[in-house]
NULUMSE-273322 format. One record per residue (C-alpha): residue number from 0; x, y, z. Coordinates in pm, whole numbers, plus 50000, padded with zeros to 5 digits. Last residue first. Example, Ala and Ser with C-alpha at 12.3 -4.5 7.8 and 13.67 -1.06 7.14 Angstrom:
(1, (51367, 49894, 50714))
(0, (51230, 49550, 50780))
END
This chain:
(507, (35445, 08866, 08467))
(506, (35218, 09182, 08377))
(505, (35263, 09462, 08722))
(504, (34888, 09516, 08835))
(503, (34709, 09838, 08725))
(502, (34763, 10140, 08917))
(501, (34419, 10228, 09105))
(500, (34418, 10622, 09043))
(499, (34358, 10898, 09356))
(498, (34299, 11284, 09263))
(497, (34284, 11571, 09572))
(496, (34159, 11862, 09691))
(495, (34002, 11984, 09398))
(494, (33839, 11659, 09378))
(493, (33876, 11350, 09171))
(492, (33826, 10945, 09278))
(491, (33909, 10629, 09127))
(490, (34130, 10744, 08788))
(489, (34221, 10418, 08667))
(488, (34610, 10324, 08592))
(487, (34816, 10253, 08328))
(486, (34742, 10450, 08055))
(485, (34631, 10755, 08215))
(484, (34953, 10783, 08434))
(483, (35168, 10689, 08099))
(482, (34981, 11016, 07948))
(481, (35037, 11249, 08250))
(480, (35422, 11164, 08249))
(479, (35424, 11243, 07907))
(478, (35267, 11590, 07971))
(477, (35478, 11677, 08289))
(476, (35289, 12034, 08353))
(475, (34928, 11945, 08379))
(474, (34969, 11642, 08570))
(473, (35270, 11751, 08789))
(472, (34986, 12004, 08872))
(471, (34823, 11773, 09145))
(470, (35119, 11795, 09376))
(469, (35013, 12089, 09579))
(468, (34640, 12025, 09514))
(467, (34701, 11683, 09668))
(466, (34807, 11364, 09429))
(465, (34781, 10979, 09488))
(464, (34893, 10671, 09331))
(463, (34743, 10316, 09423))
(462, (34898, 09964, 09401))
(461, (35229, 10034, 09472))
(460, (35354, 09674, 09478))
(459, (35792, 09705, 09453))
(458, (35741, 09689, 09073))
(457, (35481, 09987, 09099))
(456, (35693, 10139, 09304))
(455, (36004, 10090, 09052))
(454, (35687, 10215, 08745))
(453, (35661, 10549, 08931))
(452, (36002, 10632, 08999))
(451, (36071, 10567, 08621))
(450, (35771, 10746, 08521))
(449, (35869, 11087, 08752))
(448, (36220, 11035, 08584))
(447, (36117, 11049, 08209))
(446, (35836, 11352, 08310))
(445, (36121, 11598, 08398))
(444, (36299, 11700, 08685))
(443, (36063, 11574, 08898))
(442, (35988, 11707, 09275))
(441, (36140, 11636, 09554))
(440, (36321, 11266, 09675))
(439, (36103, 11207, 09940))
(438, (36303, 10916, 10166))
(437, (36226, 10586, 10130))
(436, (36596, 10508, 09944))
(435, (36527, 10765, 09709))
(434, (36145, 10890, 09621))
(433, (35910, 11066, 09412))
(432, (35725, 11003, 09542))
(431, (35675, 10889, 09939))
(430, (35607, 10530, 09984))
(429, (35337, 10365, 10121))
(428, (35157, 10210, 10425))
(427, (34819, 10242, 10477))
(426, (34625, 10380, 10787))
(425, (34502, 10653, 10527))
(424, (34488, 10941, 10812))
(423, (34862, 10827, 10832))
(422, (34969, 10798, 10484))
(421, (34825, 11119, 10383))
(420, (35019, 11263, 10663))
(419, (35336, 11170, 10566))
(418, (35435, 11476, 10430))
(417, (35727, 11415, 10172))
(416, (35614, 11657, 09933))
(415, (35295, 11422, 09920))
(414, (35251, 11262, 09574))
(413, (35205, 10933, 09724))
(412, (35252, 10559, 09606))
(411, (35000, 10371, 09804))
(410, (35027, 10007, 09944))
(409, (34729, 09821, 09999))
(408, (34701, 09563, 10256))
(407, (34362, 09743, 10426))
(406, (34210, 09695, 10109))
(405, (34129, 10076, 09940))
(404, (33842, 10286, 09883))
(403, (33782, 10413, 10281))
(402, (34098, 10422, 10388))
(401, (34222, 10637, 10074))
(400, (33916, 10870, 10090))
(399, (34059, 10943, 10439))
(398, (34423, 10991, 10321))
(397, (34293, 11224, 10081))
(396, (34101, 11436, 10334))
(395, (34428, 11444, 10574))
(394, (34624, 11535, 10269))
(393, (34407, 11803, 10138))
(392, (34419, 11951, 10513))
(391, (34755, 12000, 10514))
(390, (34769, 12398, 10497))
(389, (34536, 12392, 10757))
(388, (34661, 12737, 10926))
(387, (34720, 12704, 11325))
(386, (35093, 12844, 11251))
(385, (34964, 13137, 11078))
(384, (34741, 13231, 11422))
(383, (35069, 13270, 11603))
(382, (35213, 13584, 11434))
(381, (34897, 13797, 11484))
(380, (34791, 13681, 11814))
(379, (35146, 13730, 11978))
(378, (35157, 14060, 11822))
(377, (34824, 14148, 12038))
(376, (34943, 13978, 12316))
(375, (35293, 14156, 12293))
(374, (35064, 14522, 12249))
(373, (34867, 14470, 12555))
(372, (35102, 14306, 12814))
(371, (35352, 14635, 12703))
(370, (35043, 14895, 12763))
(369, (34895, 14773, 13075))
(368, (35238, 14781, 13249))
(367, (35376, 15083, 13071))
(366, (35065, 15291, 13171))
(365, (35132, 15195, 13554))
(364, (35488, 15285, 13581))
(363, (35344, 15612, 13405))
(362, (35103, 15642, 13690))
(361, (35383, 15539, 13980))
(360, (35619, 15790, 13870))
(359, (35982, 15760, 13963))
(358, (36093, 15569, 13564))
(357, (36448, 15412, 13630))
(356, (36349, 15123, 13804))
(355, (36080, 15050, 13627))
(354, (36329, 15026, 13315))
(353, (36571, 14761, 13498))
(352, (36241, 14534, 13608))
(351, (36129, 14582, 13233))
(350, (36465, 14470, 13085))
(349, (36528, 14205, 13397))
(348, (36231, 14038, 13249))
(347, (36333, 14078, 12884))
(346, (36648, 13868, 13014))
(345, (36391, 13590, 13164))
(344, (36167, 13558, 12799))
(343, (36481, 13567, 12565))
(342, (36633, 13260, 12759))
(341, (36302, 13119, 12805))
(340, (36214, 13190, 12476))
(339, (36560, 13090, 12250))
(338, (36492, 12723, 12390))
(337, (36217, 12684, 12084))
(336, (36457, 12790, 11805))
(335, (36472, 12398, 11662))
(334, (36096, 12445, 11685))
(333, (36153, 12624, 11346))
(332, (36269, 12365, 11122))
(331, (36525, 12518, 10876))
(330, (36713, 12512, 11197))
(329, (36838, 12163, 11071))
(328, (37006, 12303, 10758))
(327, (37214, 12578, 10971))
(326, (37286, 12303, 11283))
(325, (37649, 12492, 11280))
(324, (37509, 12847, 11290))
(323, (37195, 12745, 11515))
(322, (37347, 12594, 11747))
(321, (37626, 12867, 11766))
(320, (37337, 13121, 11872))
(319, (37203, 12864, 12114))
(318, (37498, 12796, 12320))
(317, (37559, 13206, 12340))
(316, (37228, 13226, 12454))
(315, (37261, 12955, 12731))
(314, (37617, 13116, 12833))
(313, (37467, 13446, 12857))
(312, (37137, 13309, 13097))
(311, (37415, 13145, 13283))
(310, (37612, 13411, 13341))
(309, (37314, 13552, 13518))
(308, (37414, 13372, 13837))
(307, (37726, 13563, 13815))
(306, (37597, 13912, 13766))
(305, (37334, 13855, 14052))
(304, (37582, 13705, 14357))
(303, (37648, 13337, 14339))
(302, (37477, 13166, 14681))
(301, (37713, 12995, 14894))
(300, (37928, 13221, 15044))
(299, (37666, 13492, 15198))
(298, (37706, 13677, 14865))
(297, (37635, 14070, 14896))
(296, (37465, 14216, 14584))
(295, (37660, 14338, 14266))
(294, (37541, 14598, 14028))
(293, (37382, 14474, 13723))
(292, (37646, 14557, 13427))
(291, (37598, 14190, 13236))
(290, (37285, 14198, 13295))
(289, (37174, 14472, 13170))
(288, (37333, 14424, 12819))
(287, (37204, 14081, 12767))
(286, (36867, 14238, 12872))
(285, (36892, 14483, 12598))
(284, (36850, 14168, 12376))
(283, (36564, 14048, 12543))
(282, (36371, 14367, 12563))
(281, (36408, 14375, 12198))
(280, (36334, 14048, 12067))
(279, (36028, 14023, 12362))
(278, (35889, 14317, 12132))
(277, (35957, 14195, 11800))
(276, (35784, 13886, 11823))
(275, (35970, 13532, 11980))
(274, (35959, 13290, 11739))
(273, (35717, 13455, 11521))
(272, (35842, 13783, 11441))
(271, (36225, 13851, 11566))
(270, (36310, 13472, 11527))
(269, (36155, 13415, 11226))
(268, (36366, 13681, 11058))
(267, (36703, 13568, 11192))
(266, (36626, 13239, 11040))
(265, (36523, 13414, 10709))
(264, (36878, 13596, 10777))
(263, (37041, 13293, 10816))
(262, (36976, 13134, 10520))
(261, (37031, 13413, 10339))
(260, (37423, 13406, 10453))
(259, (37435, 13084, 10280))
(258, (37442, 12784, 10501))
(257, (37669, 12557, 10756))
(256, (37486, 12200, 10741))
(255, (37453, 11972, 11069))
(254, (37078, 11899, 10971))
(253, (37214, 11593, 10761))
(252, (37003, 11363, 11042))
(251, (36692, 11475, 11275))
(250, (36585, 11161, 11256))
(249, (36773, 10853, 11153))
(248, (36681, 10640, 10830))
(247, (36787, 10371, 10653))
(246, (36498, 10314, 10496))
(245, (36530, 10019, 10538))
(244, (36615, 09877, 10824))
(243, (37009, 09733, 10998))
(242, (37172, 10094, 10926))
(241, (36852, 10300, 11101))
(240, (36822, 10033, 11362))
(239, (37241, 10071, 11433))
(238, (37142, 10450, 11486))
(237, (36893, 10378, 11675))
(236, (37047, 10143, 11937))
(235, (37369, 10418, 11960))
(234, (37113, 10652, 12003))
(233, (37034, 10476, 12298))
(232, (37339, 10391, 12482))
(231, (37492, 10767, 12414))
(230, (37125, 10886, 12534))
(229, (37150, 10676, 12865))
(228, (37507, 10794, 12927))
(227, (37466, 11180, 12924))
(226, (37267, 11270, 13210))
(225, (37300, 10976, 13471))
(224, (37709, 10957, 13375))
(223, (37716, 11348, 13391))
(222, (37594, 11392, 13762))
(221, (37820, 11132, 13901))
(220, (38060, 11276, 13798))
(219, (37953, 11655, 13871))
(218, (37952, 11475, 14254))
(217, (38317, 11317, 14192))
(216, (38393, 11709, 14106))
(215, (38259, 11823, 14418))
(214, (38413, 11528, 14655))
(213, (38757, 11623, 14461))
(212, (38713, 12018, 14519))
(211, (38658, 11999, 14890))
(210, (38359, 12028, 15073))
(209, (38363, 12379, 15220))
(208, (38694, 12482, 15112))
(207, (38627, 12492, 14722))
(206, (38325, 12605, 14772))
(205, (38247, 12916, 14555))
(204, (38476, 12841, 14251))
(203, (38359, 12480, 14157))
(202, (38034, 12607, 14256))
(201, (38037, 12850, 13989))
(200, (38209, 12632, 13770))
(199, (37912, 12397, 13798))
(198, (37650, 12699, 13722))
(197, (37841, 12750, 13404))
(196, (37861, 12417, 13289))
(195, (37488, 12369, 13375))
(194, (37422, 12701, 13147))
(193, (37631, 12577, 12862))
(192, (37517, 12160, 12896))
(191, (37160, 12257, 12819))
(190, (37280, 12250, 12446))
(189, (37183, 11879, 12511))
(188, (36866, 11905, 12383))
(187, (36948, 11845, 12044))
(186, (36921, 11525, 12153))
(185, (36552, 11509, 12196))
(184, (36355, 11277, 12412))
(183, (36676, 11146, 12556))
(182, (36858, 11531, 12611))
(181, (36553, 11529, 12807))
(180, (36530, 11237, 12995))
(179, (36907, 11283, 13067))
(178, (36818, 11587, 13185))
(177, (36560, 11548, 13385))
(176, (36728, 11245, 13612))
(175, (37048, 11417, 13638))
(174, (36811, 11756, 13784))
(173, (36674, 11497, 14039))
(172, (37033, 11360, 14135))
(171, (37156, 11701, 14170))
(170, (36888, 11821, 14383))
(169, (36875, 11547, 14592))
(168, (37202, 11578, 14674))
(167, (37218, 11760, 15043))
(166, (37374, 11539, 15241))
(165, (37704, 11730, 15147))
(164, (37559, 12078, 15313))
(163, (37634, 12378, 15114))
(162, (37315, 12419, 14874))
(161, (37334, 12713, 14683))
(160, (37515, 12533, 14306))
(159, (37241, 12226, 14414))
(158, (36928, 12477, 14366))
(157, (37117, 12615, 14027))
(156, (37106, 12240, 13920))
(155, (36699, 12158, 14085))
(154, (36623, 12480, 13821))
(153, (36823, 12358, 13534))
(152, (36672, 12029, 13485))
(151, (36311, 12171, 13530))
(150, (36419, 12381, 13223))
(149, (36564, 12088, 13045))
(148, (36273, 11908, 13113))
(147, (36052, 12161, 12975))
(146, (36274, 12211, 12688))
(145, (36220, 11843, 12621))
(144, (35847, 11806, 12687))
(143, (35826, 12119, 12415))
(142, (36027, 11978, 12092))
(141, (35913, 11597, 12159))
(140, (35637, 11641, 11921))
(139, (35262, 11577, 11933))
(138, (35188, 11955, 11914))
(137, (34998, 12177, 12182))
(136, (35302, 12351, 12314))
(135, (35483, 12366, 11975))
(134, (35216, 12624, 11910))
(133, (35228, 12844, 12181))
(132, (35590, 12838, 12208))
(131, (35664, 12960, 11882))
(130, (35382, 13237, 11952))
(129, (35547, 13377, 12274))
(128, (35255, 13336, 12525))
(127, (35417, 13108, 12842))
(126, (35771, 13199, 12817))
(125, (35657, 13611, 12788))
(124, (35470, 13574, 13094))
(123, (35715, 13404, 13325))
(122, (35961, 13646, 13227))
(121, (35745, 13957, 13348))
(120, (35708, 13766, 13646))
(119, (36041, 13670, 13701))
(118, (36164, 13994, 13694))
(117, (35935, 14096, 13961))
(116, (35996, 13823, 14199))
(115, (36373, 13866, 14195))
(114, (36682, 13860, 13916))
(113, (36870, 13540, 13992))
(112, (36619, 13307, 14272))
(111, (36353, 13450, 14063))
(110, (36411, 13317, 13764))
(109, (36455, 13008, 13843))
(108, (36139, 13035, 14026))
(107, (35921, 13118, 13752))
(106, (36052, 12856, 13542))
(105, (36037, 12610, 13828))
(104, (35670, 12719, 13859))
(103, (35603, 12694, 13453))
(102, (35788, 12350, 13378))
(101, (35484, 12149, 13460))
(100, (35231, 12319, 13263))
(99, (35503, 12249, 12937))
(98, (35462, 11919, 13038))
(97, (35122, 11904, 13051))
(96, (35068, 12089, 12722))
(95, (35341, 11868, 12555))
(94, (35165, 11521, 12630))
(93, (34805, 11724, 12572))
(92, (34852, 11678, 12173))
(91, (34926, 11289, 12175))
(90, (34616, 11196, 12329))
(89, (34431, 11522, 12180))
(88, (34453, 11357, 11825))
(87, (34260, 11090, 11912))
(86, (34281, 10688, 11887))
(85, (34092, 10507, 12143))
(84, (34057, 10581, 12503))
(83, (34235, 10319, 12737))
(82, (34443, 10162, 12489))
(81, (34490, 10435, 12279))
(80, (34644, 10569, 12616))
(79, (34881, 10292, 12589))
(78, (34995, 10398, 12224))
(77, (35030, 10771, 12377))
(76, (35265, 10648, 12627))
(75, (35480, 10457, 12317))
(74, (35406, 10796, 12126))
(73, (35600, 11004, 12397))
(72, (35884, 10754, 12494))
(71, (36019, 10732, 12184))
(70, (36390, 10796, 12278))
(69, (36480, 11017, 11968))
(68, (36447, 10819, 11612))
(67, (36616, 10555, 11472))
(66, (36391, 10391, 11213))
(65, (36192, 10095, 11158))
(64, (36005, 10044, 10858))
(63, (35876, 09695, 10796))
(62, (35929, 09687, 10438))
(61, (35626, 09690, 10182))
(60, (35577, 10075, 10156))
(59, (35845, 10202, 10416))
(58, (35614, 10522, 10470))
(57, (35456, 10426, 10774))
(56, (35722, 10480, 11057))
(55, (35841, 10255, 11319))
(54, (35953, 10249, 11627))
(53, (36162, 09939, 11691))
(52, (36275, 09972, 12070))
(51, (35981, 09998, 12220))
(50, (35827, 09664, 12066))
(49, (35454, 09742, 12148))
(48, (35353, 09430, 11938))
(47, (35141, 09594, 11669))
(46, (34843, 09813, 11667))
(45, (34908, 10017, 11953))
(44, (35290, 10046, 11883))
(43, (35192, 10137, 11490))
(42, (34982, 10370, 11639))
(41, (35231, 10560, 11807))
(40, (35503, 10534, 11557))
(39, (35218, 10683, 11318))
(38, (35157, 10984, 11563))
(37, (35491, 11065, 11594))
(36, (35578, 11049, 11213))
(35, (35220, 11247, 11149))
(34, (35319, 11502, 11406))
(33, (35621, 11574, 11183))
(32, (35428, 11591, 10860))
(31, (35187, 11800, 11003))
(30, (35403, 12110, 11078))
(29, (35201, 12369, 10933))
(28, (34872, 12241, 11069))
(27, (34713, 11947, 10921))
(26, (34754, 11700, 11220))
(25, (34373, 11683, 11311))
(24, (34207, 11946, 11582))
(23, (34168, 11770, 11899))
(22, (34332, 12031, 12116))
(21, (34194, 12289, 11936))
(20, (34219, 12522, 12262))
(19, (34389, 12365, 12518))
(18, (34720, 12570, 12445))
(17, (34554, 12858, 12561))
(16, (34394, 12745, 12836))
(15, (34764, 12621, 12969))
(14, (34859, 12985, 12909))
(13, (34620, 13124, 13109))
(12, (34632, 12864, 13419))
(11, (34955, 12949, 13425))
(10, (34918, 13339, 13392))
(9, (34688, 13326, 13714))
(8, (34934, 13109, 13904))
(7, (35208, 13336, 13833))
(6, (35040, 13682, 13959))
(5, (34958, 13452, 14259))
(4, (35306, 13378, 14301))
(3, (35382, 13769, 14265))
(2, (35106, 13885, 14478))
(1, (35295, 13702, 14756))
(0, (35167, 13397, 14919))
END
């Protein structure tokens, strides 16, 4: 073993540490409300009949609340877990942190097998510590097991583009297998198409002799009907559960939105700082520029030479960027950006291989190595720490007080800004409010339509309402709406965190 490998190993075991630590904290970090959905699919498989193909949410109130969502395979294996070991927070947590352990050696090595040992080293270490990455490696989310697929994917792909020999498909069928399971887990996912359409033209180009252009492209069709078939079959399923079920709901849904030119430039923003920090930003983008002039090395016919192979990387990128333009509303989520790091992460490898190159002393070369690592983990440890912030832990302590106050049938009417994680910690079902068709409807326009809202949930069996801090000032600012509130409910329980009232029954 090389020092490189070993270099590898060490940085693994590193950045797996990293993500273990918190593992078990609660669902009340900046993206709460989406770990919530998981994590409430999840239970409601343990607790119910563990039908796979009916996830459902908890925020229905008194319907049953299936959805279409992504291929739920992560909170149906959590579900079983629950099983074994009870309901925890680390269950669902560790999913992404093994995956995301998984995908670092074929990573590494495809990497490597473009831009060398040294490159891939450097890359290696900026996919496993930029701060996006960090945190949607430790989060009950599909976001990280399906860019670790993807990556996996890739690797056994470029492995098939240098294989000659026909018998030789296991490559192919294994990166099929990833794929689809990725693009499954999270459709967005299937921007992994660029760099495997480059790679296939590639091979298109380099064999055509060899085995003949018809066996390659029956081979590629074989390829796409395990990749892209399963996901056209299931989302299919969800979307007709999202028409048949109230709330009518698919995931991910309306994020195909072209914005403002502000829009993108908070996006643009978050991916220079906390996506990827300035420094990896940088390197990256000057790698799109050395790559595309890195001098040529001999091809022994089956294996793309450097420039070509790199295509990929460009393609990839290029795939992202106009992701992110068309997908504007969606990318107001910021694990949408979560495949910009390995692509960022292997071109600022070939940045600092390119820049060794050009520096002849072996002290300086030295420095530079001690000095980058330093100053990206230092960034890395400023911009990640705001995602760990407990911005939702009123919610989690309201939805406690909620379980422990309330009859297990009741149905609460929260003032959440649509973050289900009141509703979760609760183990009630509810609605969102204000609310349209299940989904959060924002906040009132004045207090005639917050009572209106009210008084329908009321109707449908709300039995309690509940405000956080963040919501709590609709009191104080919607007078009228205040003074119906008082009138027809109880106040049960007040803290600063939080304020819960027992509505009084509908008269018949």
């Amino acid at each position: 073993m090389t020092r490189a490998p070993r270099l590898a190993i060490l940085m693994s075991v590193l950045a797996v540490a990293v993500r273990l630590i918190g593992i078990n904290q609660p669902y009340i970090d900046n993206w709460s409300w989406r770990q919530s959905d998981v994590a409430a699919i999840a239970r409601n498989y343990f607790q119910g009949d563990f039908h796979f193909a009916r996830p459902q949410i908890d925020w229905a109130g008194d319907q049953p609340g299936y959805v279409g969502t992504e291929f739920p395979v992560l909170p149906f294996l959590a579900a079983i877990c629950y099983k074994i070991v009870g309901v925890h927070e680390w269950v669902g947590r560790v999913q992404a942190v093994i995956l995301f352990a998984i995908s670092l050696p074929f990573f590494f090595l495809l990497v490597r097998n473009v831009f060398g040992e040294t490159a891939a080293s450097w890359a290696l270490f900026f996919y496993s510590f930029a701060p996006l990455g960090i945190m949607a490696g430790r989060c009950f989310m599909p976001d990280m097991p399906s860019l670790a697929l993807s990556i996996i994917g890739l690797y056994f792909f470029q492995r098939w583009v240098g294989q000659s020999e026909r018998a030789r498909s296991t490559s192919l069928i294994a990166s099929a297998f990833c794929i689809s399971l990725s693009i499954l887990i999270k459709l967005p996912s299937i921007i992994i198409g660029a760099p495997l359409a480059c790679l296939a033209l590639q091979r298109l180009r380099i064999m055509p002799l060899r085995l003949g252009a018809g066996f390659q492209r029956f081979d590629l069709g074989i390829f796409a009907a395990i990749a892209l078939l399963p996901s056209v079959l299931w989302y299919g399923h969800a979307y007709q559960i999202a028409s048949q079920f109230y709330p009518h709901h698919f995931f991910g849904a309306g994020g195909v939105q072209i914005m403002a030119l502000a829009w993108y430039l908070k996006i643009a923003k978050e991916i220079v700082t906390s996506t990827l920090t300035p420094f990896v930003f940088v390197l990256g983008s000057v790698g799109v520029l050395v790559t595309r002039t890195c001098p040529d090395r001999q091809s022994n016919g089956s294996i793309p030479r450097p420039r070509d192979a790199a295509r990929m990387f460009h393609w990839w990128l290029a795939a992202m960027i106009l992701f992110i333009v068309i997908v504007g509303y969606g990318n107001r989520h910021q694990w949408y950006q979560l495949p910009l790091i390995p692509i960022a992460a292997a071109l600022a490898g070939t940045t600092c291989v390119f820049v060794g190159s050009k520096i002849s002393s072996q002290v300086v070369k030295r420095s530079l190595s001690i000095l980058l690592p330093a100053l990206f983990s230092f960034s890395v440890f400023v911009y990640a720490r705001g995602f760990y912030r407990p911005s939702a832990a009123p919610l989690r302590d309201a939805g406690l007080k909620l379980k422990a106050v309330t009859p297990s049938n009741a149905l609460i009417a929260a003032a959440d800004n649509g973050d289900p994680t009141v509703l979760y910690y609760a183990e009630r079902k509810g609605w969102h409010f204000l609310e349209k068709n299940g989904i959060y409807d924002g906040e009132p326009t004045d207090s005639a339509q917050a009572i209106v809202d009210l008084e329908e949930l009321r109707n449908r069996g709300a039995g309690y309402l509940v405000f956080s801090s963040n919501t709590s000032w609709w009191l104080d600012y919607y007078d009228q709406f205040r003074q119906h509130v008082e009138n027809t409910s109880s106040l049960v329980t007040a803290t600063p965190e939080f304020k819960i009232y027992r509505l009084n029954p509908v008269s018949k």
